[in-house]
C-alpha positions as CSV (number, residue, x, y, z in Angstrom):
1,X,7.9,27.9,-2.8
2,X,6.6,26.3,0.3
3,X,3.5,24.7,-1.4
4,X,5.7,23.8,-4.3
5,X,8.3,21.4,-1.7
6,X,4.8,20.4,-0.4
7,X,3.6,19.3,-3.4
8,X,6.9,17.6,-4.5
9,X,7.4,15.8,-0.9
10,X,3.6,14.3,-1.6
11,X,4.3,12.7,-4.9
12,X,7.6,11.4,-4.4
13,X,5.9,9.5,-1.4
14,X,3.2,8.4,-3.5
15,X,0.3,9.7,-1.4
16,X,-1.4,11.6,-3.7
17,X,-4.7,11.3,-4.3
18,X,-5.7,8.0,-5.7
19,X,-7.2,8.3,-9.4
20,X,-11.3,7.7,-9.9
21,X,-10.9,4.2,-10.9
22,X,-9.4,3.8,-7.5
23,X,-11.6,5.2,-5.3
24,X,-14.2,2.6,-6.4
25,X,-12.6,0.1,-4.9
26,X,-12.3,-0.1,-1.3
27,X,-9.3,-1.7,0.6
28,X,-11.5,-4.8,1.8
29,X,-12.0,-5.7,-1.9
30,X,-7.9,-5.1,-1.9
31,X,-4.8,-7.6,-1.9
32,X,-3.7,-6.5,1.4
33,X,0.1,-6.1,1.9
34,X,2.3,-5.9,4.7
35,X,5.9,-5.4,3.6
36,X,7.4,-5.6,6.9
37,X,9.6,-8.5,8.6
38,X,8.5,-11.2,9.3
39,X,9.1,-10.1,12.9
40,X,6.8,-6.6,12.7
41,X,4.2,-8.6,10.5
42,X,4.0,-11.3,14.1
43,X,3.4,-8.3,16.6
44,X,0.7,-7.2,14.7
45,X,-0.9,-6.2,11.4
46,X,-4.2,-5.8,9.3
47,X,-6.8,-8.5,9.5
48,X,-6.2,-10.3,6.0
49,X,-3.1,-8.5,5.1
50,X,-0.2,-10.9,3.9
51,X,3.1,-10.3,4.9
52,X,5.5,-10.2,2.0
53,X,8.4,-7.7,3.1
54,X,10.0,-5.3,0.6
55,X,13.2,-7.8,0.4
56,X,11.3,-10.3,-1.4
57,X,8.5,-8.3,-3.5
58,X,10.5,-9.0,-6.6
59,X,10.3,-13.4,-5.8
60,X,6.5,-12.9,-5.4
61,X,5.5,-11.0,-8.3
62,X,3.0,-13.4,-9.3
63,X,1.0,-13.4,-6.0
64,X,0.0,-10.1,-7.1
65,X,-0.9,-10.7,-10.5
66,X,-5.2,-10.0,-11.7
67,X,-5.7,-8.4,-8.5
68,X,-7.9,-5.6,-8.2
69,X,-6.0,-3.1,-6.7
70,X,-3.0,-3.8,-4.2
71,X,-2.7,-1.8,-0.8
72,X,1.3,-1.9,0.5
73,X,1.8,-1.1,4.2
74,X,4.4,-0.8,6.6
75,X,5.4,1.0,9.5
76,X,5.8,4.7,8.4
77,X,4.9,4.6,4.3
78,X,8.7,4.3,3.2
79,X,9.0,0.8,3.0
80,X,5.4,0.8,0.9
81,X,6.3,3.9,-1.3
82,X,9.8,1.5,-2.4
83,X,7.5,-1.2,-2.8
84,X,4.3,0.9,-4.8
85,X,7.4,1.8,-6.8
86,X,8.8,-2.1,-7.7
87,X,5.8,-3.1,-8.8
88,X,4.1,-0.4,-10.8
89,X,7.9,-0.6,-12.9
90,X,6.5,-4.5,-13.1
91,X,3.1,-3.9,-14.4
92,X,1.4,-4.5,-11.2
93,X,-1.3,-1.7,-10.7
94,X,-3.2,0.1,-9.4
95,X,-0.8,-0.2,-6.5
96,X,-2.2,2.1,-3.2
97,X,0.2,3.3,-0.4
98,X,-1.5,2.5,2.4
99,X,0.9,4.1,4.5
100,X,1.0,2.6,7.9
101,X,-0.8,-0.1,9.9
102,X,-2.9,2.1,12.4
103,X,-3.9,4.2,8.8
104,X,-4.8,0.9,6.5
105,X,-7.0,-0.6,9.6
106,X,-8.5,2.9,10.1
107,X,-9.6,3.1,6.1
108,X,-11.1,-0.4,6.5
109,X,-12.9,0.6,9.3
110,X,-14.6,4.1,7.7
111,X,-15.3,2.3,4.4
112,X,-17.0,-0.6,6.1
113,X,-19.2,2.0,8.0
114,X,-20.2,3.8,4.9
């Protein structure tokens, strides 16, 4: 039962595992987005991220058109998971929850090394 609320708690969040097609692109080849405030995005984000917060992801739906893949950030993974969710329901995919700042710059890091 324990595994099972596991299991359940990790796909509603939308960290599962990311699909083979994914996993050949790396985030630096990503449309990098911060869906924090304005505010958060000004103290500090991920070096080529653009901040569009989840308020206004449905007014910039065609920034995100023929991209790749799209990584959403913010400061926990909730705000991204809302945001994964709005635009995989407007065709936009593969969408990536990158989870949180200090997680999305860490990703960059270890695929740049490899």
């Amino acid at each position: 039962m324990r595994t099972m609320v596991l299991f359940s708690t990790v796909l509603f969040f939308g960290w599962a595992a990311p699909t083979t097609a994914q996993q050949k692109i790396t985030y630096a080849e990503s449309f990098l987005v911060d869906v924090r405030t304005p505010k958060e995005f000004q103290h500090g984000s991920v070096e080529g991220a653009v901040n569009i917060p989840l308020g206004t992801i449905k007014e910039h739906l065609s920034e995100f058109e023929n991209k790749k893949q799209v990584v959403v950030f913010c400061h926990s993974g909730i705000r991204a998971m809302f945001a994964k969710g709005i635009l995989n329901r407007k065709g936009i995919k593969p969408v990536v929850n990158g989870g949180n700042v200090p997680r999305v710059n860490r990703k960059l890091k270890k695929q740049a090394s490899s």
